[in-house]
N, C-alpha and C positions, 0 to 999 in steps of 0.2 A: 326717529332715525334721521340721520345726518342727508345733504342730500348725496352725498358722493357714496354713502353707504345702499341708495338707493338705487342709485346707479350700472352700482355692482352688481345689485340684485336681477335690475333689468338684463344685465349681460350673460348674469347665469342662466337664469329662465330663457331670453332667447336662444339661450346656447343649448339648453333640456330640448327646446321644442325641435331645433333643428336637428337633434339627434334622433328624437323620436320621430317626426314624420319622414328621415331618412327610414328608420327604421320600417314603418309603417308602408312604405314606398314597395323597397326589397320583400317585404310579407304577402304583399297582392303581388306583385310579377310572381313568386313561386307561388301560390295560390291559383293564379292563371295558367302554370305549365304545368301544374297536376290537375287542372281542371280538365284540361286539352288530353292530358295522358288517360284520365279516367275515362271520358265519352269518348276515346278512340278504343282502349279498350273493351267498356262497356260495347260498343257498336261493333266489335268483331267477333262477339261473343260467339254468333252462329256457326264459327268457322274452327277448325282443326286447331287446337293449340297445342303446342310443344313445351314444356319450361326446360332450361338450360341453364349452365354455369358456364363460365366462361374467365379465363387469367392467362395474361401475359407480359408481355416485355414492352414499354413504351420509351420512343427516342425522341424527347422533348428538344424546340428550338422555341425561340423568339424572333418573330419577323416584324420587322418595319426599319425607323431611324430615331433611334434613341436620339434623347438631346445633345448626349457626348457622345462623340464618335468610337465606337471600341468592337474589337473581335468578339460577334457571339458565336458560341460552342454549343454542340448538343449536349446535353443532360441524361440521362438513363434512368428510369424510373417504373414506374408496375401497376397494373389494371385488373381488376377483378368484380366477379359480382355476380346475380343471377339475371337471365336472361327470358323473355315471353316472345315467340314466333306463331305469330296467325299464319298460316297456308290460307289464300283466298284461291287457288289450284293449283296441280301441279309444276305450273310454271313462273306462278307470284307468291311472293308473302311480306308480311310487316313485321320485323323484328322489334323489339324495345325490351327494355330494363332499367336496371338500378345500377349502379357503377362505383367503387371507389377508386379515383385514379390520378396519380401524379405528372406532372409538369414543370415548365420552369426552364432554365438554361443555365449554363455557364457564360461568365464573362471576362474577357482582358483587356486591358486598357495599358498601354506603356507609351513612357517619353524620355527622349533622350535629353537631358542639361549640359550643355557645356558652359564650363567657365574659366575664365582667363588666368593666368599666374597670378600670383598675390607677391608681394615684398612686403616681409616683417622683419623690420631691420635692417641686417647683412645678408638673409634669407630670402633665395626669390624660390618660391614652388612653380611647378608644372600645372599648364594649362590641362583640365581634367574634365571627362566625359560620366558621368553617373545618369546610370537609363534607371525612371523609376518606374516597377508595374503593380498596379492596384487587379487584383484579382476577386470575381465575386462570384455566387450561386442561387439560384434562385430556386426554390422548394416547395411549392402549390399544392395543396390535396386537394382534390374536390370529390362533390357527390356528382357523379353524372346521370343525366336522362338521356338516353340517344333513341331515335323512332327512325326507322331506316327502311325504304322500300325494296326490299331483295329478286330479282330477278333468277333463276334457275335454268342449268342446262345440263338434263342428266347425261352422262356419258360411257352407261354401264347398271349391271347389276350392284343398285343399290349405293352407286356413287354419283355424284354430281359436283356439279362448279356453281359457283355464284356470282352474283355482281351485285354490288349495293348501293345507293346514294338517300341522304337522308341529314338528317339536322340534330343538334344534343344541345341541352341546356346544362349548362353546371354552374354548384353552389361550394364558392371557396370554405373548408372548416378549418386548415389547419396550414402548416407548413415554416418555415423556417429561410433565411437569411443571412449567408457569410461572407465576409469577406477576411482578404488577405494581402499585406503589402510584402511587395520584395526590391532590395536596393541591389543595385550591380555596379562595381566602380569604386574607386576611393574618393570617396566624402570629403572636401575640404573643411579643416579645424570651425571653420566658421560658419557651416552647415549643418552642424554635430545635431545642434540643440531642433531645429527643423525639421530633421531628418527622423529624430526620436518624436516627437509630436508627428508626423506622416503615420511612423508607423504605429501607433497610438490607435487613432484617427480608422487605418485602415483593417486593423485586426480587430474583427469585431464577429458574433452572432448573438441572431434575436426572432423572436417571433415574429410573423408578418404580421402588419398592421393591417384591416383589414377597412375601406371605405374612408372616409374622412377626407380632409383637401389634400394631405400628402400620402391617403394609403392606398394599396392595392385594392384595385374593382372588385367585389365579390363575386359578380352574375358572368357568366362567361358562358356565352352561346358560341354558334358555328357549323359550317357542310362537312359531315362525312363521305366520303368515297371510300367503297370498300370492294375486295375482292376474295372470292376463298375456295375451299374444296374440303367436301365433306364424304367420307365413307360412314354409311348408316350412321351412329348418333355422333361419330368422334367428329368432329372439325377441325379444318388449320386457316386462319386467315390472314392479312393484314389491310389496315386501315391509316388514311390521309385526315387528318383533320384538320381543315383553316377555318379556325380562330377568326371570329368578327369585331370582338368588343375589345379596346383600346384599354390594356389593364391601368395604365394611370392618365392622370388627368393630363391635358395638354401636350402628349406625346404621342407616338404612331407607336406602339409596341403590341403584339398581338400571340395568342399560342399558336402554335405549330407543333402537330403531335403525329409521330407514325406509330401506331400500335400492330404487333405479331402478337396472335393469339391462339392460344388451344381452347373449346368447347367440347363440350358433353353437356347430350341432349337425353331427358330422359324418357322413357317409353318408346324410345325410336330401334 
């Protein structure tokens, strides 16, 4: 074997290995927060448990300062899953469950070009304004764990209010990635060919990448706040979630999720 052929070989292999002990990495953290979810459960064993279901409407944002500066927009998206409530009396309990739930945002970005008259020939054009805007979406599925400490305050026959604060880990499966360019203005002849490469460029959807130096974070923790009202098993609530983990690499971008929710609890 040549040495350059050896070479290669070295870059693949280190290139295997760093993939696997990413991997390897991601497998013990979620390992660790179902270990925490099991001996928290396990250890409430003694106490009143509830199972429940729970689905509703979620209004995704993105917070921090992206590298390029552009309008983010809420996203609209759906949560669902089953839910376990320890009662430790009737004035506390620890919610958790399993979750499938969407996130992500919208984006805009636009700029105005102006460019000066041209002379071709005998032909002079007009100085002309063309705003271009790149528009995109972001599409996250994850699995969630949320463990949330519920406080109660009956206010009636068999109705009460709640208040919540507590923590979720989530693990990205799925999700999707589009954009779309839009031109406004009359295009100078001599922009045609640019202007068709833009829109190229910007019309695009794809799967999310998911880790690696240019993909999105998998692991996505974060504080719950939450508040609600329940008549016997039915519930209505909604929840704040800020997002801690920075989804790409060298940027401040974080989730931000408001979820409305309906539950039903059963045996209640």
């Amino acid at each position: 074997m040549c040495a350059c052929s050896k070479g290669k070989a070295g870059l693949v292999f280190a290139n295997f290995k760093r993939i696997i002990n990413k991997k390897i990495k991601i497998m013990k953290k979620i390992s660790k927060i179902l270990m925490i979810v099991v001996l928290t459960t396990l250890s409430l064993q003694t106490f009143a448990q509830t199972i429940g279901i729970k689905t509703g409407m979620n209004i995704a944002k993105l917070a921090g300062k992206p590298e390029v500066p552009m309008d983010i927009k809420n996203r609209l998206g759906f949560h669902g899953g089953v839910t376990v409530e320890f009662e430790l009396n009737e004035m506390l309990g620890i919610e958790t469950g399993v979750l499938f739930t969407t996130k992500g945002a919208k984006a805009e970005y636009s700029e105005d070009l102006s460019f000066d008259g041209y002379i071709e020939g005998d032909v002079e054009g007009k100085d002309e304004t063309v705003t271009v805007t790149a528009i995109g979406e972001l599409n996250p599925s994850y699995i969630e764990i949320p463990i949330s400490l519920k406080y109660y305050f009956p206010i009636g026959d068999n109705k009460r209010i709640n208040v919540s604060v507590g923590s979720y880990f989530a693990f990205g499966i799925a999700g999707k990635v589009k954009g779309e360019g839009k031109i406004k203005g009359n295009v100078p002849f001599y922009l045609k060919d640019a202007v068709e490469e833009f829109m190229k460029e910007a019309n695009y959807e794809h799967d999310i990448e998911w880790g690696g130096e240019d993909g999105m974070e998998k692991a996505d923790t974060g504080l719950n706040l939450g508040a609600g009202f329940e008549i016997g098993a039915i519930g209505i609530g909604a929840q704040y979630s800020f997002g801690f983990t920075n989804l790409a690499k060298d940027e401040d971008i974080k989730n931000r999720v408001l979820s409305i929710s309906l539950s039903y609890k059963f045996g209640k």
